[in-house]
C-alpha positions as CSV (number, residue, x, y, z in Angstrom):
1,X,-80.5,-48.1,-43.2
2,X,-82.7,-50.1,-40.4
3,X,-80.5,-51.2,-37.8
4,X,-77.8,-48.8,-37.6
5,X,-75.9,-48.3,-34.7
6,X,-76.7,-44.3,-33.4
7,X,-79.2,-44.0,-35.8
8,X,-81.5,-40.7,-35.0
9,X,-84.3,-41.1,-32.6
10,X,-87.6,-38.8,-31.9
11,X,-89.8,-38.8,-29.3
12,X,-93.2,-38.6,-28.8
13,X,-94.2,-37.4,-25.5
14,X,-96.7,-35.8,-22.4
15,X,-95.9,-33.4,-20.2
16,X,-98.1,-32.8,-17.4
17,X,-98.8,-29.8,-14.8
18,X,-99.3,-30.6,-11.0
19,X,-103.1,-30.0,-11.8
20,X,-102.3,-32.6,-14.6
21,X,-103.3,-30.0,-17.4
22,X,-101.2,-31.7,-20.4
23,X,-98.7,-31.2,-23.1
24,X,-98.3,-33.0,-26.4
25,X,-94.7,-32.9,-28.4
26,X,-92.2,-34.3,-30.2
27,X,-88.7,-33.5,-30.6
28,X,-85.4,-35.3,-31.7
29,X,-83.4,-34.7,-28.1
30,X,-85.7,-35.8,-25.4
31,X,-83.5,-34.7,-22.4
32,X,-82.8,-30.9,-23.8
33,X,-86.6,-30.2,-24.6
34,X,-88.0,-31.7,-20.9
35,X,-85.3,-29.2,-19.5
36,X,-86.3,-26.5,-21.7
37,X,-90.4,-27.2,-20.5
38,X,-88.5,-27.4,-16.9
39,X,-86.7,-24.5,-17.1
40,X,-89.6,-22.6,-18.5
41,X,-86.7,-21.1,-20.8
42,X,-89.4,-21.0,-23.7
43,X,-92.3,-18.9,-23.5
44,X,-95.6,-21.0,-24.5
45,X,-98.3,-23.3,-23.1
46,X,-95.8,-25.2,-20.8
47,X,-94.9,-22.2,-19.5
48,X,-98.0,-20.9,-18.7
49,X,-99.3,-23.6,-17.2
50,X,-96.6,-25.4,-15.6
51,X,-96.6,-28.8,-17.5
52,X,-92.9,-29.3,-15.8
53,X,-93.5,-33.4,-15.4
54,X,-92.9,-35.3,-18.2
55,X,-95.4,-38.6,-17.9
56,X,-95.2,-40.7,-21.0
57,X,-93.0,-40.5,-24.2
58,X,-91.9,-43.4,-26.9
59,X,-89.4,-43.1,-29.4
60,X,-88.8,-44.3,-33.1
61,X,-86.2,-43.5,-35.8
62,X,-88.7,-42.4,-38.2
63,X,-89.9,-39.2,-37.8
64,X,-92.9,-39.4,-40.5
65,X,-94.2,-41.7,-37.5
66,X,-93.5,-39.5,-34.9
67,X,-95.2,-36.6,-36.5
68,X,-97.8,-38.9,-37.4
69,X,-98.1,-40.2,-33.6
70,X,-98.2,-36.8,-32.0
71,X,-101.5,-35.6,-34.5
72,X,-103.0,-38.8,-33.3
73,X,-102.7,-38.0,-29.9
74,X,-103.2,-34.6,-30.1
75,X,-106.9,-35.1,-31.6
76,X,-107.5,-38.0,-28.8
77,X,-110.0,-37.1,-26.1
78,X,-108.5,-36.1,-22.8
79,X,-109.6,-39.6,-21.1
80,X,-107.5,-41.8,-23.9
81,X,-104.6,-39.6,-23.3
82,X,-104.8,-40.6,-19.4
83,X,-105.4,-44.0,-20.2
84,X,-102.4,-44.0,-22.7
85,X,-100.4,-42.0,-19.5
86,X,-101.7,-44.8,-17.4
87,X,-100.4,-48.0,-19.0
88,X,-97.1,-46.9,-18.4
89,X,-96.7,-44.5,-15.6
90,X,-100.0,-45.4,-13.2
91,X,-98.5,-42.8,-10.9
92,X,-98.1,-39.7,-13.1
93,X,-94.4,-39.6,-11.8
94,X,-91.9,-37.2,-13.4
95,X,-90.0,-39.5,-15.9
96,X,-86.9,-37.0,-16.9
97,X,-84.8,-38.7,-13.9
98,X,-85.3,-42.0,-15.7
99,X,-83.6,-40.3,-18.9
100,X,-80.8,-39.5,-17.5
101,X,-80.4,-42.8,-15.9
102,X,-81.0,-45.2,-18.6
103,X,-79.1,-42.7,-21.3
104,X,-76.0,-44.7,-21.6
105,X,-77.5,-48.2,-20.8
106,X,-80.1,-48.7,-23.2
107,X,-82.7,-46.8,-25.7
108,X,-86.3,-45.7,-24.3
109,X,-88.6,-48.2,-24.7
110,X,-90.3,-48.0,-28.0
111,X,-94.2,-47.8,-29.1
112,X,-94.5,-51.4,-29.6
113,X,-93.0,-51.8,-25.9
114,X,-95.4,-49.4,-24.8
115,X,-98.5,-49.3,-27.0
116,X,-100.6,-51.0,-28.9
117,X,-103.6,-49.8,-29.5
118,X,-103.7,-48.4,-33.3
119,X,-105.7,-44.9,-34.3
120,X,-109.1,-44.4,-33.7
């Protein structure tokens, strides 16, 4: 039902490495998979190259989209994705302490906040 109060969110989101090689996902808890990419707790591409920072993410409650959003941007040049990074995070700064901030206050601001340029 549209509207619900705590109704499920999933995020689409970038994770960068300090040489800015980046990292496509998308998960239902935001906050435990950026610490799990921190942490380096799971062995993988994030892991091997250090894609620690987490630069962009958007959220919806459908996850058909989400899916659907992550392919898109996972079959984008590399030059999209840092324009898409850009728009919202100019200076490629690590967004998980915003998480943590804004957890309790108010929901992460959505696609249509964020985004709105359609597929290619």
């Amino acid at each position: 039902m549209p509207g619900r109060i705590n109704e499920r969110q999933y995020f689409v989101y970038i994770m960068a490495s300090w040489r800015n090689t980046l990292y496509i996902g998308m998960t239902s808890d935001l906050e435990s998979r950026v610490a799990k990419h921190k942490s380096r707790s799971v062995h993988g591409f994030t892991a091997k190259y250090n894609a620690v920072r987490l630069v962009w993410y958007e959220a919806t409650t459908d996850v058909h989209a989400a899916l659907a959003r992550e392919k898109q941007i996972k079959g984008w040049l590399r030059a999209r994705k840092v324009e898409l990074i850009a728009t919202v995070n100019p200076e490629w700064n690590d967004l998980a302490g915003y998480l943590n901030r804004e957890r309790d206050s108010e929901p992460p601001p959505s696609r249509s906040d964020r985004d709105s340029g359609g597929s290619e």
